[in-house]
C-alpha positions as CSV (number, residue, x, y, z in Angstrom):
1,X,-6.6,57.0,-36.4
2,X,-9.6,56.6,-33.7
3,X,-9.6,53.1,-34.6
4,X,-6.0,52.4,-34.1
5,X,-6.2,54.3,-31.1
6,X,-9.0,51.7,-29.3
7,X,-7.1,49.2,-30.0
8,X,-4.3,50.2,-28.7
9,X,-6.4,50.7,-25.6
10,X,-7.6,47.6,-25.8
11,X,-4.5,45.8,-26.1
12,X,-3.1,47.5,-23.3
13,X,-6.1,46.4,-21.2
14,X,-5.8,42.7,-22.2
15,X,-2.0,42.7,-21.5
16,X,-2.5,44.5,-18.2
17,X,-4.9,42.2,-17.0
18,X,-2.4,39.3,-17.9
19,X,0.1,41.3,-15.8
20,X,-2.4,41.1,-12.6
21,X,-2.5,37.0,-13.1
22,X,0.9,37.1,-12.6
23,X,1.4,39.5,-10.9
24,X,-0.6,38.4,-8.2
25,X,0.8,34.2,-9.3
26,X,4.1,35.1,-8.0
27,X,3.7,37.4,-5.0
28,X,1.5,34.6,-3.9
29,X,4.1,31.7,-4.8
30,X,7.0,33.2,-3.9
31,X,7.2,36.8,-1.7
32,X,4.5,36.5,0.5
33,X,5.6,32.7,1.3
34,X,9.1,33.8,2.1
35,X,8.1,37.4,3.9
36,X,5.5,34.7,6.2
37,X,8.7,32.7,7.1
38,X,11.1,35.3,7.6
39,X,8.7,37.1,10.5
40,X,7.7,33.5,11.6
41,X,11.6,33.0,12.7
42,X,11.3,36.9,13.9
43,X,8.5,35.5,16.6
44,X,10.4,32.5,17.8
45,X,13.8,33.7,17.8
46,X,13.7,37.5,17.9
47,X,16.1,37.4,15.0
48,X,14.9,37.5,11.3
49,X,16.6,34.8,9.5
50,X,15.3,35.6,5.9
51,X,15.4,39.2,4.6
52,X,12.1,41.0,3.4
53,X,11.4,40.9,0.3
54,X,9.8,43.9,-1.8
55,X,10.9,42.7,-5.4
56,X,7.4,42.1,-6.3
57,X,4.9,43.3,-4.1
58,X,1.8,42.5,-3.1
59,X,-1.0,43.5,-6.3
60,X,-2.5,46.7,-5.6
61,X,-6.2,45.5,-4.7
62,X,-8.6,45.8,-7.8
63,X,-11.8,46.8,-7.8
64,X,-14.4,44.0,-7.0
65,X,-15.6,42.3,-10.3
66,X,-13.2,44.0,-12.8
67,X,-11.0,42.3,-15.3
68,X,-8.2,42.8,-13.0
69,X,-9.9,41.7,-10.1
70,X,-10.3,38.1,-11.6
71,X,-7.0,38.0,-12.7
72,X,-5.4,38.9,-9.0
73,X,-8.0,36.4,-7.7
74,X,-7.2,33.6,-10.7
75,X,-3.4,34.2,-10.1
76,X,-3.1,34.2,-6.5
77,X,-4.9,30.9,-6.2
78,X,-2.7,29.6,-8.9
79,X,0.2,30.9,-7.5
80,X,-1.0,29.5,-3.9
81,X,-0.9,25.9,-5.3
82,X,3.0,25.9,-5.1
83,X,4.1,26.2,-1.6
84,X,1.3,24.1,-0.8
85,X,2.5,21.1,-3.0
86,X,6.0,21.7,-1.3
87,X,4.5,21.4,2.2
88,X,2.2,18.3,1.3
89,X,5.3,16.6,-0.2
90,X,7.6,16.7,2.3
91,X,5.2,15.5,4.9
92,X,4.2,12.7,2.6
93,X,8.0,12.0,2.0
94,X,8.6,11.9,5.8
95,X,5.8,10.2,6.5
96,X,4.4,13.1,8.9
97,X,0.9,13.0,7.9
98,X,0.2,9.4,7.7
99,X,1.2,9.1,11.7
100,X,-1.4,11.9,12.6
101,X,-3.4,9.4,14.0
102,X,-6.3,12.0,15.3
103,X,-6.6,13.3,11.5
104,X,-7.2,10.0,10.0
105,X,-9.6,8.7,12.4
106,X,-11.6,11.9,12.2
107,X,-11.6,11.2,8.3
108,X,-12.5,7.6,8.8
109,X,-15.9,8.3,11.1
110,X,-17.0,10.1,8.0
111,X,-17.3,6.8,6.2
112,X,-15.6,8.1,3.4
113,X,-13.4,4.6,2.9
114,X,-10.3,5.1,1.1
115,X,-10.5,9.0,0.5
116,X,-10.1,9.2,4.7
117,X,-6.3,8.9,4.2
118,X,-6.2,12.2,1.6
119,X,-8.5,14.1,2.9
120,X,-6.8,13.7,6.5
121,X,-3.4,14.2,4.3
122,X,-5.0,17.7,2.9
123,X,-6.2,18.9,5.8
124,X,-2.7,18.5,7.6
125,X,-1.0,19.8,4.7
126,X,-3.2,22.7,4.8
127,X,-2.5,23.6,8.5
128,X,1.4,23.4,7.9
129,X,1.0,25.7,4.6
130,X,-1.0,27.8,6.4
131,X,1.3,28.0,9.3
132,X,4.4,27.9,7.5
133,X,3.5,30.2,4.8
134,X,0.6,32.4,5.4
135,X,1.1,35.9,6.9
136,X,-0.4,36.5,10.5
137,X,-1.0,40.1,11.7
138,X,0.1,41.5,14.8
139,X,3.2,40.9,17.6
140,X,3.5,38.4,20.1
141,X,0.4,36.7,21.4
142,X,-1.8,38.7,19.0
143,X,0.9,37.2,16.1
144,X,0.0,33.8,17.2
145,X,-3.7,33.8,17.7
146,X,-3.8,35.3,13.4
147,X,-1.4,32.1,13.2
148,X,-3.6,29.7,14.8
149,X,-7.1,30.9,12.9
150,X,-4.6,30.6,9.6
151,X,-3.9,26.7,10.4
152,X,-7.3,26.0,11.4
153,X,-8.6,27.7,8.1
154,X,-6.6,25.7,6.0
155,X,-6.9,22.6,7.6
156,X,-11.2,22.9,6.9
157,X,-10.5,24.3,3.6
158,X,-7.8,21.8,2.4
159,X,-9.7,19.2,4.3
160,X,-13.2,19.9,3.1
161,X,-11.9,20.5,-0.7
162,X,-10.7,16.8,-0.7
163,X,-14.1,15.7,0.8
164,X,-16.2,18.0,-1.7
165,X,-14.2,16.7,-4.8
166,X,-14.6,12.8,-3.1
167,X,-18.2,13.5,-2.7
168,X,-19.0,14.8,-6.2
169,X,-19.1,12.1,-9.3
170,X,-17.3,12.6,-12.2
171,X,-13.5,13.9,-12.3
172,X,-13.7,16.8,-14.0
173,X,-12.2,20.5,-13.6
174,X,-15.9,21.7,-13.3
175,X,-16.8,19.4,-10.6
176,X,-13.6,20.3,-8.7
177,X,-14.2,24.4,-9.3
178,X,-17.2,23.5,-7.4
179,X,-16.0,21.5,-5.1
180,X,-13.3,24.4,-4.3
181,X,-15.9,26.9,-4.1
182,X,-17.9,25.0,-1.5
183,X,-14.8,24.6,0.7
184,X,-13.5,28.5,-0.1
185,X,-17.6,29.1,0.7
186,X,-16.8,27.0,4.5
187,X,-13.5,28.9,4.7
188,X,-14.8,32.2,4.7
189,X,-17.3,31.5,7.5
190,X,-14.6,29.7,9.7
191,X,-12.3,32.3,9.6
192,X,-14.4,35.4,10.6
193,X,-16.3,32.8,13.4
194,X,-12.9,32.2,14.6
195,X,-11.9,35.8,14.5
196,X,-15.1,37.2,16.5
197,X,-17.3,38.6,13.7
198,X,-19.8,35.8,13.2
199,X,-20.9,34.4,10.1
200,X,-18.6,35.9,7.0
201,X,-20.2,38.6,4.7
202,X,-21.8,37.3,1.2
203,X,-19.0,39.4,-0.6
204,X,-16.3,37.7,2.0
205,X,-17.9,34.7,1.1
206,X,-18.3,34.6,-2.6
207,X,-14.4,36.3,-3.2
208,X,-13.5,33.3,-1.0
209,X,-15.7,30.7,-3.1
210,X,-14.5,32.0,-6.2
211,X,-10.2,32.2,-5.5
212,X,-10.5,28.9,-3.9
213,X,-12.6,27.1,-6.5
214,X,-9.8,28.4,-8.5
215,X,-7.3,26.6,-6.3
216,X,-9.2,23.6,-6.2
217,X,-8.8,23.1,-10.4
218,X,-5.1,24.2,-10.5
219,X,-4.2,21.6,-7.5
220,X,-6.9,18.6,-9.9
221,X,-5.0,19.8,-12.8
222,X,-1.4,19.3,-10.9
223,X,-2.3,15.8,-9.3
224,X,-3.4,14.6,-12.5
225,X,0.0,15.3,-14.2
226,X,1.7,13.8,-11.3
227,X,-0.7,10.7,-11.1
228,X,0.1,10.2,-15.0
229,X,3.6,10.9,-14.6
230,X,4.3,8.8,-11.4
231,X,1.6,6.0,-12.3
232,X,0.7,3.1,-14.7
233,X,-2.5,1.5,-16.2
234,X,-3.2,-2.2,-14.3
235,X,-2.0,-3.4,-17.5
236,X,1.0,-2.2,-17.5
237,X,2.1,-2.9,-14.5
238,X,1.1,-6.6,-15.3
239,X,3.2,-6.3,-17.8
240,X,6.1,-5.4,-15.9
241,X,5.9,-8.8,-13.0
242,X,8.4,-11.2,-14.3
243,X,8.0,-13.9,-10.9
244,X,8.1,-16.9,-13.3
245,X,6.7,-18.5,-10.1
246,X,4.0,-15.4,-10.1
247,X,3.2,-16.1,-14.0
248,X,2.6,-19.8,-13.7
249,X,0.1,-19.4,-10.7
250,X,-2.0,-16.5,-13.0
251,X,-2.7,-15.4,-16.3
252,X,-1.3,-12.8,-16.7
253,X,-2.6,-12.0,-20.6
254,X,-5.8,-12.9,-19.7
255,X,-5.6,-10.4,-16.3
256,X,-4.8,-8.1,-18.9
257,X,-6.8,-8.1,-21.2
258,X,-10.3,-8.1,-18.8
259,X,-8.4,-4.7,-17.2
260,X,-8.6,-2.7,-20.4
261,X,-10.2,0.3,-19.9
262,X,-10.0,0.3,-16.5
263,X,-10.4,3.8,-14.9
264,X,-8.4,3.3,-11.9
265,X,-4.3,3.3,-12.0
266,X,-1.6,1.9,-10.0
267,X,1.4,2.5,-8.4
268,X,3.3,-1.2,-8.2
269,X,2.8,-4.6,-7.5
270,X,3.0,-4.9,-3.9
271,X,2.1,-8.9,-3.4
272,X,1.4,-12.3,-5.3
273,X,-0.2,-15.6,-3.7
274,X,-1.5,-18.6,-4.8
275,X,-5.0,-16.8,-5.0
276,X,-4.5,-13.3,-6.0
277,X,-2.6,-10.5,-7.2
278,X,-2.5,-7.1,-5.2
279,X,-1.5,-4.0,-6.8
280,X,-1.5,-0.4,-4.8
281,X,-3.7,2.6,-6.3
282,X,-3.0,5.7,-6.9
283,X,-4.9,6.7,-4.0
284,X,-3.5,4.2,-1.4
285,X,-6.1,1.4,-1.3
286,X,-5.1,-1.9,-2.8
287,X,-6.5,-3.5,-5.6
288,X,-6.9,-7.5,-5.7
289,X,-7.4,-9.6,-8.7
290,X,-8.1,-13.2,-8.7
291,X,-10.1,-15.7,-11.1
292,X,-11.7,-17.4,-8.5
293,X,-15.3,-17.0,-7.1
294,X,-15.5,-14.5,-4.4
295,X,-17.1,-15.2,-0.7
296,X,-20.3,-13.9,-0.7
297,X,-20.1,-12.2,2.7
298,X,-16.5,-11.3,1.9
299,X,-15.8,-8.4,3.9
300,X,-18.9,-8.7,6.7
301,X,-17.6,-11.7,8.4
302,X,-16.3,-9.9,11.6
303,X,-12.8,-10.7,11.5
304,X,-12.1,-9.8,7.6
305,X,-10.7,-6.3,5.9
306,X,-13.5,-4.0,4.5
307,X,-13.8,-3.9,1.2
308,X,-15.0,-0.8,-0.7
309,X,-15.6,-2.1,-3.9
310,X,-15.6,-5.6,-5.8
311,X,-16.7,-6.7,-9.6
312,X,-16.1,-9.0,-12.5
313,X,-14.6,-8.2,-15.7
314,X,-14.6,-10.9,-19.0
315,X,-12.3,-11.8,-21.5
316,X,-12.2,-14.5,-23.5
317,X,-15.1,-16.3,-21.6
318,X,-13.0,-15.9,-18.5
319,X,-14.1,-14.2,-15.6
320,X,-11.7,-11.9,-13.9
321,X,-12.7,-11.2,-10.7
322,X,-11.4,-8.0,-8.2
323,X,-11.8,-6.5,-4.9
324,X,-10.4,-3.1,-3.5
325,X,-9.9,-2.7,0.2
326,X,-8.0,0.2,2.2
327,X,-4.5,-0.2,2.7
328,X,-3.2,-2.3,5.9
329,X,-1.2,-1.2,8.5
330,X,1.4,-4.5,9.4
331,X,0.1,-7.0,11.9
332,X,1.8,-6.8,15.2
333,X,2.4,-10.3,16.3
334,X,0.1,-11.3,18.9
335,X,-2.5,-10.6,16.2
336,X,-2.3,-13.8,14.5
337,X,-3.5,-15.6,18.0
338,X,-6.5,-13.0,18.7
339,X,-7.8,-13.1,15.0
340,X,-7.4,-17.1,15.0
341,X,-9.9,-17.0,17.8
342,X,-12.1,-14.6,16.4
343,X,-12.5,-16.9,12.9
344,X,-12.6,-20.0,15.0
345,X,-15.9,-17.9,16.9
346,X,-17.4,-16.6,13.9
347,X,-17.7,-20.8,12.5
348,X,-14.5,-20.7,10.3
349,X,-11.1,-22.5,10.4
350,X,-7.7,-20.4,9.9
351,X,-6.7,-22.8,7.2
352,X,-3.5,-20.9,6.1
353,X,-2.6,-18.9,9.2
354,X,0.5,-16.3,8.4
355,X,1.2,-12.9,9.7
356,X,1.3,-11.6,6.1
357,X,-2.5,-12.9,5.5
358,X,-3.6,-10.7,8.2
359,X,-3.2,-6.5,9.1
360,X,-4.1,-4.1,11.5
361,X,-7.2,-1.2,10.5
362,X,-8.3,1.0,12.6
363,X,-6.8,0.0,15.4
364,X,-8.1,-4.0,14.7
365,X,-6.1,-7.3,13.8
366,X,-8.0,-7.7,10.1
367,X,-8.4,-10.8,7.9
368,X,-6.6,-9.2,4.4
369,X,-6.8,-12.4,2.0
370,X,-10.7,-13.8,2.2
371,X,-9.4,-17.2,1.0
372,X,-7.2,-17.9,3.7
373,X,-10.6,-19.1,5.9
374,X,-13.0,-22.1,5.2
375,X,-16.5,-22.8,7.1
376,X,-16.2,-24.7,9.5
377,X,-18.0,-28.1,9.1
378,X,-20.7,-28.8,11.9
């Protein structure tokens, strides 16, 4: 009977505790999202367009380090995720956060190369959730000062969780649980600077670190899915060009066949020349494969693209050369003129000069295909 009776106990415990993770998943998906909205439209229009919601409620606040205190700190991370990936998506879809210039040259001066894009993407994601969808205290100006140290919040914690994950090797959920932590950890002390009370306490600190490093494995854990889902290996999507024009210039089997195993993916086949083969990654920057022998200063010359990374792979005896550079914004046309000058300064001759050979970085006309120059004889 007494041992029936503790594990009834128990049971109840365990299934209580996976009542708080939900609990505290939905409130944070759903209620507390559509409750920040409906008093956001109270503030700027003095009339509540969405009802308040008290279906769910907010968890009742567990005591620090028990059972149900991880599960409401598990959950509401988890449940966090959701409205976030609806804000990032519609600004990728409407191309929002790519033409906030000021957020991707901040990226870029951290010489972080291709990540500069996402991790300027994140951090303006994480403003707009934030603002959108995060509860401010207070009325009128009061209301919007809470609503400004929200966006600021999330643009460093969105922001610095993309540059902690790009930072750290290795792509597993460990390394991004740490990564969240460190950027929960930065969180904590920007909000409670921002709000007046200096530095944030250790127990304001490590709660942060540990919901956020939460949110930083459930948002790896969704990107994966979607990058598998919405992606291809670089040999299947050689597989897939059928250019008979494209298939006599390369070999494609052979292209193949030295890209098995390949770590990164792709999105599609965005061009085809006489020299090389560009396909888009997953995370923006375009990869170029070509059999022939690379310019040894490609990518230092002063007029040509940067490139982040470069290597050969072997098959058959054949070696399969590739390159990865950022992704190019299109030239405008007096480009072609100023660049043509700069090669001709630099010793080299423009020997195939097009508008699509060349693309605009940073502001900069930039050389994208490395072949398309010769040195110049003396």
């Amino acid at each position: 009977m007494d041992g029936a009776g503790k594990n009834g106990a128990n049971s109840e415990s365990l299934t209580s505790t996976i009542g708080e993770f939900f609990h505290a998943a939905a409130y944070s998906a759903v209620e507390s999202p559509v409750n920040a909205v409906g008093k956001l439209t109270e503030e700027v229009t003095g009339v509540r367009l969405l009802p308040h919601l008290n279906v769910i409620g907010a968890p009742e606040h567990a005591q620090f380090g028990s059972a149900h205190w991880h599960a409401q700190q598990i959950g509401g991370a988890v449940g966090s995720i959701v409205p976030f990936l609806a804000t990032r998506s519609v600004l990728k879809s409407a191309g929002l956060a790519r033409s906030v210039e000021p957020g991707f040259q901040l990226a870029s001066t951290l010489n972080l190369g291709g990540k500069s894009m996402l991790i300027a993407e994140n951090a303006i994601a994480g403003a707009a959730f934030s603002g959108l969808f995060q509860d401010a205290q207070g009325t009128g100006l009061d209301y919007w000062k809470s609503k400004a140290t929200n966006m600021s919040v999330g643009a460093i914690s969105f922001g610095a969780l993309s540059g902690f994950s790009t930072a750290l090797k290795g792509n597993g959920l460990l390394q991004h649980f740490i990564a969240g932590s460190a950027a929960g950890s930065i969180a904590a002390d920007s909000r409670s600077l921002l709000e007046g009370r200096g530095l944030a306490t250790a127990s304001e600190r490590f709660e942060s670190a540990y919901s956020f490093g939460f949110t930083g494995v459930a948002l790896k854990s969704v990107d994966n899915y979607m990058t598998k889902s919405r992606t291809q290996s670089v040999q299947e999507a050689l597989g897939k060009i059928s250019d008979p024009q494209v298939k006599e210039l390369h070999d494609l089997a052979t292209y193949s066949k030295a890209f098995e195993g390949f770590g990164g993916r792709v999105k599609k086949q965005v061009g085809a020349g006489a020299d090389s083969i560009s396909l888009e990654m997953t995370n923006g920057n375009i990869l170029k494969i070509t059999t022939r022998s690379l310019p040894k200063e490609i990518g230092s010359r002063g007029f040509d693209h940067s490139v982040l990374e470069q290597g050969t792979r072997t098959a058959d005896g054949i070696a399969v050369n590739y390159f990865v550079q950022p992704k190019a914004r299109p030239a405008k046309p007096g480009d072609l003129d100023a660049l043509n000058q700069t090669v001709r300064e630099k010793g080299y001759i423009f020997k195939d000069p097009a508008l699509d050979q060349i693309g605009r970085h940073n502001g900069s006309p930039v050389l994208l295909d490395p072949f398309a120059v010769v040195k110049d004889k003396p």
